[in-house]
C-alpha positions in Angstrom: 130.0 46.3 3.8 131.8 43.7 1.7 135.0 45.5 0.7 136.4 48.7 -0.5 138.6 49.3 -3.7 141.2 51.7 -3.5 141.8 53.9 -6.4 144.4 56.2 -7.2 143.2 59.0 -9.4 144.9 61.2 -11.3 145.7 62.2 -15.2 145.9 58.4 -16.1 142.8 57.7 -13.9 139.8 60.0 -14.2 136.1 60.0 -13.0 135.3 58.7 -16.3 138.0 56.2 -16.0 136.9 55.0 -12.6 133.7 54.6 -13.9 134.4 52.4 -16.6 136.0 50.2 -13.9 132.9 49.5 -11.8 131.2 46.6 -14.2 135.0 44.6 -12.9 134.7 45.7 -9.5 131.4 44.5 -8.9 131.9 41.2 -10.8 135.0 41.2 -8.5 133.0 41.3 -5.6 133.8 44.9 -3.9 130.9 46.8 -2.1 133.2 50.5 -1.7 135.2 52.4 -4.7 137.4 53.9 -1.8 138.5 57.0 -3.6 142.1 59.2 -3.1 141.3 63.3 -2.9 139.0 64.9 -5.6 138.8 68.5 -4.6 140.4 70.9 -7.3 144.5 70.1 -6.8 147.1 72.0 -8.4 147.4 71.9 -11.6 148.5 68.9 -12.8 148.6 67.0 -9.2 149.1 63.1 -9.6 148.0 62.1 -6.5 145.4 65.3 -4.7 146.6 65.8 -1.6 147.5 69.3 -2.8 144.0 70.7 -3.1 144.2 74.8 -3.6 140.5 74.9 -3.3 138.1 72.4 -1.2 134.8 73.7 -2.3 134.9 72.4 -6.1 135.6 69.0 -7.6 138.2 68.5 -9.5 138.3 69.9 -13.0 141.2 67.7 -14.3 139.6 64.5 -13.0 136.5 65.9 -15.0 134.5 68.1 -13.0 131.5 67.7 -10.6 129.0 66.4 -13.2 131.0 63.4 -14.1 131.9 62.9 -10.4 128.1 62.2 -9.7 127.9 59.9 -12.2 130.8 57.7 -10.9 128.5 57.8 -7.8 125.6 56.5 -9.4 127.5 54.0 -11.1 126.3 50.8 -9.0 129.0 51.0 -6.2 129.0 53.0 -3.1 131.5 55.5 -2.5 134.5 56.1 0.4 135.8 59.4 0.1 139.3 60.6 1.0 139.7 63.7 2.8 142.4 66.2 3.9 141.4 68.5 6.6 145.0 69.3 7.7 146.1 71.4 5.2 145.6 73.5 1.5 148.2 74.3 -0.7 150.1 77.4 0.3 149.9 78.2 -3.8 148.6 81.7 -5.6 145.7 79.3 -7.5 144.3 78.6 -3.7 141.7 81.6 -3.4 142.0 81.5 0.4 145.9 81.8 0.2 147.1 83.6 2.6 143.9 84.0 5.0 145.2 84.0 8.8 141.8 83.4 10.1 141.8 80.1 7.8 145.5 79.2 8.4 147.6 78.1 11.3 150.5 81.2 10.8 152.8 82.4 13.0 151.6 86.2 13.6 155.7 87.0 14.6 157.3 85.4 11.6 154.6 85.2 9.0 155.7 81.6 8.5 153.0 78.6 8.2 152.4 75.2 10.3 153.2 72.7 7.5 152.2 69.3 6.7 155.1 67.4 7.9 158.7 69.4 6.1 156.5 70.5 3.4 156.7 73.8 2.5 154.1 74.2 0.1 151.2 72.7 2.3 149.8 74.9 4.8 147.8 73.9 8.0 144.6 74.5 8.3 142.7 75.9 11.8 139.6 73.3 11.3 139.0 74.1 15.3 137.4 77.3 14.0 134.1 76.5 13.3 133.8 78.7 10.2 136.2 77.5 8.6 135.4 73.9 9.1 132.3 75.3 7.1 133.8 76.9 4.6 136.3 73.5 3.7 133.8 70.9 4.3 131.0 72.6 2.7 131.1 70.7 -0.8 131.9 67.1 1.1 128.9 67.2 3.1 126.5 68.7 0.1 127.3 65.4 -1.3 127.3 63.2 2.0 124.1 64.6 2.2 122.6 64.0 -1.0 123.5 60.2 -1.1 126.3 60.3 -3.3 129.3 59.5 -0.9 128.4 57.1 1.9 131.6 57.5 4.1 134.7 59.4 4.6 138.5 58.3 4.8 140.1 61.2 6.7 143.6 62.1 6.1 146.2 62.7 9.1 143.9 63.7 11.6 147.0 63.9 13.7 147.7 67.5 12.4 144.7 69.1 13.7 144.3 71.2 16.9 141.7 69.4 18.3 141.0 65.6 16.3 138.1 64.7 18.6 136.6 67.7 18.1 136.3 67.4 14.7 135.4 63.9 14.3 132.9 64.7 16.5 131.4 67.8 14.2 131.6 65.2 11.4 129.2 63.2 13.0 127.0 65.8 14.0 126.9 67.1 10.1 125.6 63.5 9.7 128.5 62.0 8.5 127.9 58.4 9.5 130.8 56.5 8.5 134.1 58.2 9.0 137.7 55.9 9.0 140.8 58.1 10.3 144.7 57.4 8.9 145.7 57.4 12.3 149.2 55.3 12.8 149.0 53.2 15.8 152.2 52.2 17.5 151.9 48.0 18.6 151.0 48.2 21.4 148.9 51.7 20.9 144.5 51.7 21.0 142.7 54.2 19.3 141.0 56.8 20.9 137.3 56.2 22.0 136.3 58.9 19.3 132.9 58.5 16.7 135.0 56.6 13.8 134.6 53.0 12.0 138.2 52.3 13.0 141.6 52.9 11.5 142.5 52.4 7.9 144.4 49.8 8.9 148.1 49.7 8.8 148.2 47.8 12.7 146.4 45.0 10.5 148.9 45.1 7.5 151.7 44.9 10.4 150.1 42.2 12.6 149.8 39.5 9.6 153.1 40.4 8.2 154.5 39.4 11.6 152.4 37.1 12.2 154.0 34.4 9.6 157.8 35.6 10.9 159.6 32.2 12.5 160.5 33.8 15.4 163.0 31.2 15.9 165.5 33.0 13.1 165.3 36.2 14.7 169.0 35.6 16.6 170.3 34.0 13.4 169.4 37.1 11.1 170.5 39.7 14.0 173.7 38.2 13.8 174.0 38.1 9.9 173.2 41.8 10.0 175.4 42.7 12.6 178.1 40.5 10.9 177.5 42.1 7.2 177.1 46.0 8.4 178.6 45.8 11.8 175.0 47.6 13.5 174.8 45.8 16.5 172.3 48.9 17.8 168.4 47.9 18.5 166.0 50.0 16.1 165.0 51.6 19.2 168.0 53.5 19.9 168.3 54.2 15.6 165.4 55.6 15.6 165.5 58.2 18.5 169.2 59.1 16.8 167.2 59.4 13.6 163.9 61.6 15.3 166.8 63.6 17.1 168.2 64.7 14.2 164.8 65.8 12.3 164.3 67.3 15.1 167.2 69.9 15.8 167.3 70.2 11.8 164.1 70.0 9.4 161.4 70.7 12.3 163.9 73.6 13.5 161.4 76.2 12.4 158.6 74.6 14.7 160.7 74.2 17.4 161.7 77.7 17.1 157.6 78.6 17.0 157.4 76.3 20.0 160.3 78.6 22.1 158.9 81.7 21.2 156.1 80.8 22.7 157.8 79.2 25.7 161.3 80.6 25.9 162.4 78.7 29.0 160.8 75.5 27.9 163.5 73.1 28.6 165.4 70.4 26.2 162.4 71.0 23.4 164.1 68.9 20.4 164.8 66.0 23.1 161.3 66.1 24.3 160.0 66.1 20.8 161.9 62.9 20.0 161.4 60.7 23.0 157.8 59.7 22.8 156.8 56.2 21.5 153.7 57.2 20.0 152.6 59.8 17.1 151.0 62.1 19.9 148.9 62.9 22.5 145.7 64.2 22.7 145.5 66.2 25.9 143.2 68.9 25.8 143.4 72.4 27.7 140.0 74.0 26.9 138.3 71.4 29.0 140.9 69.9 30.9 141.0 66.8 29.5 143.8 64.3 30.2 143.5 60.2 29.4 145.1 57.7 30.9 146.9 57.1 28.2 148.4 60.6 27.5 149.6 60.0 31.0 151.3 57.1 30.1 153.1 58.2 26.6 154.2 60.9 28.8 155.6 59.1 31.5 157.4 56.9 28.9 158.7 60.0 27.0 160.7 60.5 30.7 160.5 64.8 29.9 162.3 67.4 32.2 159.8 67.5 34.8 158.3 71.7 34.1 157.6 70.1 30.2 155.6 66.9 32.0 153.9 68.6 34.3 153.2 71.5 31.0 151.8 68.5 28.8 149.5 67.5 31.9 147.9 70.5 32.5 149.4 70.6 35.9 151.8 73.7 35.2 149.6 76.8 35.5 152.0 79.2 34.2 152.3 77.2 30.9 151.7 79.9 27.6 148.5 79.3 26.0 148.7 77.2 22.5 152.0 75.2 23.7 150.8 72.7 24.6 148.4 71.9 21.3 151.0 72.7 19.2 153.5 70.4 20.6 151.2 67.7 20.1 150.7 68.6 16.3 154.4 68.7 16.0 155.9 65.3 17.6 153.5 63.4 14.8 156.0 65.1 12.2 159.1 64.3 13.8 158.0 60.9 14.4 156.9 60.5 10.9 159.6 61.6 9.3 162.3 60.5 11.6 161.2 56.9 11.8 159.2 55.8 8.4 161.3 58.2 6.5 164.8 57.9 8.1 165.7 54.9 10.6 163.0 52.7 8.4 165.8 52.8 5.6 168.5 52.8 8.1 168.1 50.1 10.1 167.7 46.5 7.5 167.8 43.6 10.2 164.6 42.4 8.1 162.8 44.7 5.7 159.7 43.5 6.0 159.1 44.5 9.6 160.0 48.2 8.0 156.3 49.4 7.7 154.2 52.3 8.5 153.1 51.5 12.0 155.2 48.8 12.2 158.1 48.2 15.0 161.0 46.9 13.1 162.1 45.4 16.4 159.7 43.5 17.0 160.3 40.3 15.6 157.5 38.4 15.3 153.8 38.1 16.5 152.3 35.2 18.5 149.2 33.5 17.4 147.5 34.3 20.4 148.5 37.7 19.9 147.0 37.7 17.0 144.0 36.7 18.1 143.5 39.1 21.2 144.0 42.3 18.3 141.1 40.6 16.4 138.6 39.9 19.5 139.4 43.6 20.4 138.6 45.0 17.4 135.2 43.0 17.0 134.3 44.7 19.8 135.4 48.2 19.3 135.3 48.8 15.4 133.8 45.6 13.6 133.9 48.3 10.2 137.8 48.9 10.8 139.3 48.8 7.0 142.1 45.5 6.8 144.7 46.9 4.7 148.0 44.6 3.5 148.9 47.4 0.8 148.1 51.3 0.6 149.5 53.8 -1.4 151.8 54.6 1.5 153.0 51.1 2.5 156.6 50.9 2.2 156.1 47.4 0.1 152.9 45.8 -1.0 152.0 42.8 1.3 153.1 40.5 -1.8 156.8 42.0 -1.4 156.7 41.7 2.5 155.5 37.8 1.8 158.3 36.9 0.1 160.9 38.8 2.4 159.1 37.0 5.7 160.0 33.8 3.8 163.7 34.7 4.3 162.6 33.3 8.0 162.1 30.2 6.9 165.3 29.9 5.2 167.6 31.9 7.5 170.2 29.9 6.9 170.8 29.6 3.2 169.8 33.3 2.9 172.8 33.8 5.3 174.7 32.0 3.1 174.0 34.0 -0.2 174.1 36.8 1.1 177.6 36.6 2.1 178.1 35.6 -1.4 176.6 37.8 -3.2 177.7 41.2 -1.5 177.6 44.1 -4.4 177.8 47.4 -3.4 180.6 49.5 -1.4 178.4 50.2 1.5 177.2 47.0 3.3 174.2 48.3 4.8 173.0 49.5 1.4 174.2 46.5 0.3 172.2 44.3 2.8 168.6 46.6 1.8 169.8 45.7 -2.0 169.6 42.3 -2.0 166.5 42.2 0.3 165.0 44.4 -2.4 165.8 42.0 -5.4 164.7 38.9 -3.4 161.5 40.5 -2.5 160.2 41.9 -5.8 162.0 39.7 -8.5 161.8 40.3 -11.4 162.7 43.6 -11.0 163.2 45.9 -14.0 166.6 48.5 -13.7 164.4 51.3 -14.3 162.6 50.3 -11.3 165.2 49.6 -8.8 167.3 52.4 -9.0 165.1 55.8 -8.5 163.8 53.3 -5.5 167.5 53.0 -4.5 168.3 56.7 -4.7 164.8 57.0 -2.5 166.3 54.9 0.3 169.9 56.5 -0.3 168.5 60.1 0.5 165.6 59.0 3.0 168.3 57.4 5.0 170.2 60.2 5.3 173.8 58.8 5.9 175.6 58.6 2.3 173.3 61.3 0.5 170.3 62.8 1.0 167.9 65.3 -0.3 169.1 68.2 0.7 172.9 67.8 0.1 172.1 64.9 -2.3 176.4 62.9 -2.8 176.0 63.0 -6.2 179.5 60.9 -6.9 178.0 58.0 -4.0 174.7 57.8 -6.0 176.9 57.6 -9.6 178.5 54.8 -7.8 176.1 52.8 -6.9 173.6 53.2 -10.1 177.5 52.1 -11.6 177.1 49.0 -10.4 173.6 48.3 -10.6 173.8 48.9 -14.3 176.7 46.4 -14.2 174.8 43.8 -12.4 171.9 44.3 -14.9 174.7 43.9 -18.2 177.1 40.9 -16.7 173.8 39.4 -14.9 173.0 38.4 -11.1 175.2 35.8 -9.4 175.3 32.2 -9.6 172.1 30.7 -7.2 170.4 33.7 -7.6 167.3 33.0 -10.1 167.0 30.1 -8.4 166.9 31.0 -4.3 164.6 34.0 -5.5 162.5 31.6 -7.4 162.4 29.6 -4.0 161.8 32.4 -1.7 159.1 33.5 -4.8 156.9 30.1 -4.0 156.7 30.2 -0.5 155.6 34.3 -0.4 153.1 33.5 -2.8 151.7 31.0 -0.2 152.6 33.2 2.4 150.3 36.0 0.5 147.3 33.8 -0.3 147.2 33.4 3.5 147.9 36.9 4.5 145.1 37.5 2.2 142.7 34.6 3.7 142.9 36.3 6.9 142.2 39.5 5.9 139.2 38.7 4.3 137.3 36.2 6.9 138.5 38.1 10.5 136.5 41.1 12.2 136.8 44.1 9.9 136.4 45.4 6.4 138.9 44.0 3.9 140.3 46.7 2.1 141.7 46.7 -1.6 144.6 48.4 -3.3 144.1 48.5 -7.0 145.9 45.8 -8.4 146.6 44.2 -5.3 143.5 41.4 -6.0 146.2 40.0 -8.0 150.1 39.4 -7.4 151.6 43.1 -7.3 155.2 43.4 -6.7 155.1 46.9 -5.5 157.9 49.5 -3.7 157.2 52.5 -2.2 155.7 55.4 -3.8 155.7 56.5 -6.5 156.2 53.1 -7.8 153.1 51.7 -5.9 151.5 54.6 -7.7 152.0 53.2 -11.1 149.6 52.5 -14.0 147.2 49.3 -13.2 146.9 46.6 -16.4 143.1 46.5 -16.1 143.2 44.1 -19.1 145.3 41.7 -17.4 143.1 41.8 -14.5 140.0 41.5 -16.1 141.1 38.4 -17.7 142.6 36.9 -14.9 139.5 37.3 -13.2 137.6 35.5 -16.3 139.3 32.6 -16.4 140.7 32.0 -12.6 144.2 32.3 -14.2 145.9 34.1 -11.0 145.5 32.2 -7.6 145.7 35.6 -5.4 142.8 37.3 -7.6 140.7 33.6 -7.8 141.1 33.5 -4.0 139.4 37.2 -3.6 136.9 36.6 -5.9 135.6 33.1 -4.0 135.9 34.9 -0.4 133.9 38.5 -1.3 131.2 36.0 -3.4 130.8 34.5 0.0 131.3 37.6 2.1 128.3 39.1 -0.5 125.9 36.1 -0.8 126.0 34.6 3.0 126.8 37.8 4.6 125.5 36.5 8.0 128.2 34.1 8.3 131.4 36.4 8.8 129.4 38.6 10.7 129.1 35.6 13.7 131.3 36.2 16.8 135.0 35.6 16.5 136.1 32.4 18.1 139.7 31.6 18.3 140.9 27.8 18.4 143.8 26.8 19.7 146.1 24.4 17.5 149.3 25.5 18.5 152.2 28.2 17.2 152.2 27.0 13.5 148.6 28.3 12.1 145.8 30.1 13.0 142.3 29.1 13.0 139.0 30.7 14.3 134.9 30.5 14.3 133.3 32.8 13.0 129.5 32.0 14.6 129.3 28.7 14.3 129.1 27.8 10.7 132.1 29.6 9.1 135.8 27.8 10.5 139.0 29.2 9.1 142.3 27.5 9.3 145.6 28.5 8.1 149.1 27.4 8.1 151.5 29.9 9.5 155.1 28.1 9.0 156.4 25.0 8.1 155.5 21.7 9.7 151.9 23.2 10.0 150.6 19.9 8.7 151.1 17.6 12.3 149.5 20.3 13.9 146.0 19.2 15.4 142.5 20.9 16.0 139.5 20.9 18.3 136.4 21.9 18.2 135.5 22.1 14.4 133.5 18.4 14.4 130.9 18.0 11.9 130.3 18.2 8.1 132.4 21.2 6.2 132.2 22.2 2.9 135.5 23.7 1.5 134.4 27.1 -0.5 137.9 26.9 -1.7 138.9 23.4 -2.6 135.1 22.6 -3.1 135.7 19.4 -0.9 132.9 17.9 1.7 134.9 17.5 4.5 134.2 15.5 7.5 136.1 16.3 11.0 135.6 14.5 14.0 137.3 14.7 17.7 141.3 16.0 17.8 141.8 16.4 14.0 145.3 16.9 11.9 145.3 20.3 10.2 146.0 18.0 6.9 142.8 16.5 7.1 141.1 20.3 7.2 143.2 22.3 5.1 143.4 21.6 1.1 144.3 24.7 -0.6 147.2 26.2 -0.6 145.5 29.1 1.2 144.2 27.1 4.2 140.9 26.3 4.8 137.8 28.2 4.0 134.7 25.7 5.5 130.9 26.2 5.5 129.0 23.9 7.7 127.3 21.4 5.9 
């Protein structure tokens, strides 16, 4: 595999649409069209994780016929899937079929997909009706036409192994799960490629943070909003409360089951990971479901319950506890404390640890060695559909480490809004994605406003607050920003697009499969959905891409023609180097050396073990290096250093 290409599609983007796509794709350099849900949706569905009914293509995308012929249009296909639930809608022919979904038999209510309603969860543990959903994905696994599968939240399911495993035996060969790893966290020994990649996304984002301004912007935050709290202790406020109020209903499922079970919302709250994956038909237990548990410090009878070790324990408790703390994590961290807690937004990611400030280089390196040697096809995302900001907008906010102390100094100046802490998120916002149109910024400002829960929200949205606040945004827009603005953005602007290009370098040259978000081969500016969800300017791309006009897109381009003509040569072992804090370089075999600059000062910064004759596939330099080298007599492109042995 080279690369996959994500696309988004929907009534702007159809099979037909897609198709037309693939001559720029493959002149771009991709190997993969990595495709979001096309199973028949709701009428009307713009993005297809609502699918009523799993054993047709989607009509509205154009139907099955003109799906095949997107398959045979000179680029293999990834295919997104969503086991975990169907729409819980009077179009799905299999609404409401007990034996196919996870219902309560007391109430008559339905496991849902996170707090929504209208998605039901599905009981793939029943082999029948694995059948009956995966029937028309593996007709076309089988007949050639989809070469891999992309499945969706396989944290929801009963029994995830299990069914990865029965995906694999159907023949399914190359499988990628959207399973969110804590730092820290390894996936499961189960039969997948890897992850999608969102630890990736999080380790290179951290990965060019100058540790050295973390006290300097904990201060400023403290000073501005007056939250002197870790995230830690924000976001097991913020799971508590999803906990005792939106997952009330599963909780409740959860008591009726066990009435006795003690301090369930508490329990539900305290682990550090999505879930476990203990399983009671055969006993299993991991070491590492010990240990999540033994962090989650639970009452003792619910420890002992969750280890198998309490042989009174009702039947199904324990399986559906594990499908629910996934949801309470989810939504009480990525969509709660992530817009509550603004220390440095771009550390606010899914998968990410917002308090952790900062990765190491040789940190960096030991994620990279592991994954060579566990999942060499793990997909490298920097941007998804679901990223909070695309890895251009968390570039430019990482930059804010490198100039703590002027941005401390603006942003004292420059405070807008009544509420500092939305205040703080504002200006982070602008910094990071300038130019910014109004009509842009504000339905992502009433996102974070509601997601955050403490001056509005969905439910109970303040009305009056939200007036307010779009009040002043509109008289920002009118009277114009404030004095040093356009030019510090401008500034924080050129160093993340240098951060970026280097992000990007590494994404594309260490162990794994880079992975591409349409319109992210280029400089995209992106919030979180639905604005990363918007229209692409396929125009502007393709002539970008015709006349090296954008350096991001140029930089693709060169790496995936390498990646696709020498394939051999970032297929050789990874072999870190050591040239100290400020960049990162490693061998891949022996004739492939990448080096690129991390912070500032980068330049002094010296090498071993890269002698010999180099040429630069990005500067297009012959480079000579001999004994103890200076990084400036390697690196000549803005991006770092891309060498070839001569």
């Amino acid at each position: 595999m080279v690369a996959t290409y994500r696309l988004q599609l929907g009534p702007q983007l159809t099979f037909a649409g897609a198709r037309a796509l693939v001559p720029y794709l493959r002149e771009l350099g991709v190997s993969h069209l990595y495709l979001s849900p096309v199973m028949q949706a709701r009428t009307g569905s713009t993005h297809g994780y609502d699918v009523v009914d799993p054993t047709h293509v989607s009509k509205e995308l154009g139907g099955e016929d003109e799906f095949r012929r997107l398959c045979s249009a000179g680029l293999d296909v990834v295919l997104d899937v969503v086991p975990n639930h169907l729409a819980a809608d009077e179009a799905n022919p299999y609404w409401p079929d007990p034996k196919i979904f996870d219902i309560d038999p007391e109430t008559g209510r339905h496991r849902r997909f996170f707090d929504v309603d209208e998605l039901a969860g599905v009981r793939q543990e029943d082999p029948e009706v694995f059948e009956l959903t995966h029937r028309k994905v593996l007709e076309l696994v089988s007949a050639g036409l989809v070469q891999g599968l992309r499945i969706d939240h396989p944290d929801g399911l009963a029994d995830p192994r299990g069914y990865l495993e029965r995906l694999r035996d159907r023949g399914v060969e190359h499988v990628w799960v959207e399973k969110i790893l804590e730092p820290g966290e390894a996936l499961r020994d189960w039969p997948v490629e890897g992850t999608t990649g969102y630890e990736f996304a999080n380790d290179v984002t951290a990965l060019f943070v100058d540790r050295d301004a973390e006290r300097s912007l904990t201060d400023l935050y403290a000073e501005l909003t007056g939250e002197r709290r870790g995230f830690g202790e924000i976001a097991f406020e913020a799971k508590l409360e999803q906990a005792r109020t939106t997952f009330q209903p599963e909780v409740d499922w959860l008591r009726r089951l066990w009435p006795d079970a003690p301090e369930l919302e508490r329990a539900l709250a305290s682990f550090q990971v999505y879930r476990t994956y203990v399983e009671p038909w055969p006993g299993r237990v991991d070491q590492a479901d010990r240990q999540a548990i033994e962090e989650a410090n639970l009452p003792d009878p619910l420890a002992r319950a969750l280890l198998l070790e309490r042989a009174e324990t009702p039947a199904g408790f324990v399986t559906r506890f594990q499908q629910t703390t996934g949801p309470v994590m989810a939504k009480g961290v990525e969509d709660t404390a992530f817009y509550r807690y603004n220390r440095l937004l771009a550390l606010n990611e899914v998968g990410g640890d917002p308090g952790r400030f900062g990765l190491t280089v040789e940190e960096f390196h030991r994620g990279n060695t592991e994954r060579a040697r566990r999942f060499p096809r793990q997909l490298l995302a920097t941007t998804t559909h679901d990223t909070k900001r695309s890895g251009d907008v968390r570039a430019r906010l990482v930059a804010l480490t490198w100039l703590a102390d002027e941005w401390a100094e603006q942003a004292r100046r420059w405070r807008t809004l009544d509420d500092p802490n939305e205040d703080y998120l504002l200006w982070q916002t602008l910094v990071g994605s300038w130019p910014l149109e109004r009509g842009r910024l504000e339905p992502y400002l009433e996102k974070a406003l509601r997601e955050a829960k403490r001056t509005s929200s969905w439910t109970e949205p303040n009305e009056g607050h939200e007036r307010r606040v779009f009040s002043t945004i509109a008289k920002l827009y009118e009277e114009g920003l404030p004095p040093g603005f356009d030019s510090f953005a401008a500034r924080v602007a050129e160093l993340g697009g240098a951060i970026s290009l280097r992000m990007t370098l590494l994404k594309l040259t260490v162990p794994g499969v880079p992975d591409i978000y349409q319109g992210d081969e280029a400089e995209a500016l992106l919030l979180v959905d639905p604005d990363n969800r918007r229209p692409v300017d396929w125009q502007r791309l393709r002539r970008a891409l015709e006349t090296q006009s954008d350096p991001k897109l140029d930089l693709v381009a060169r790496v995936l023609a390498l990646r696709r003509e020498r394939p051999e040569l970032v297929a050789g072992a990874y072999g870190p180097l050591d040239c100290g804090p400020d960049a990162c370089a490693f061998l891949r075999g022996d004739d492939l050396l990448v080096v690129v600059p991390l912070r500032p000062g980068w330049e002094d910064a010296r090498l071993d073990g890269a002698g010999g004759r180099w040429q630069d596939a990005l500067s297009g330099e012959e480079i000579r290096l001999s004994g103890r080298v200076a990084l400036r007599e390697a690196v000549r492109a803005t991006a770092g250093a891309l060498l070839e042995r001569v």
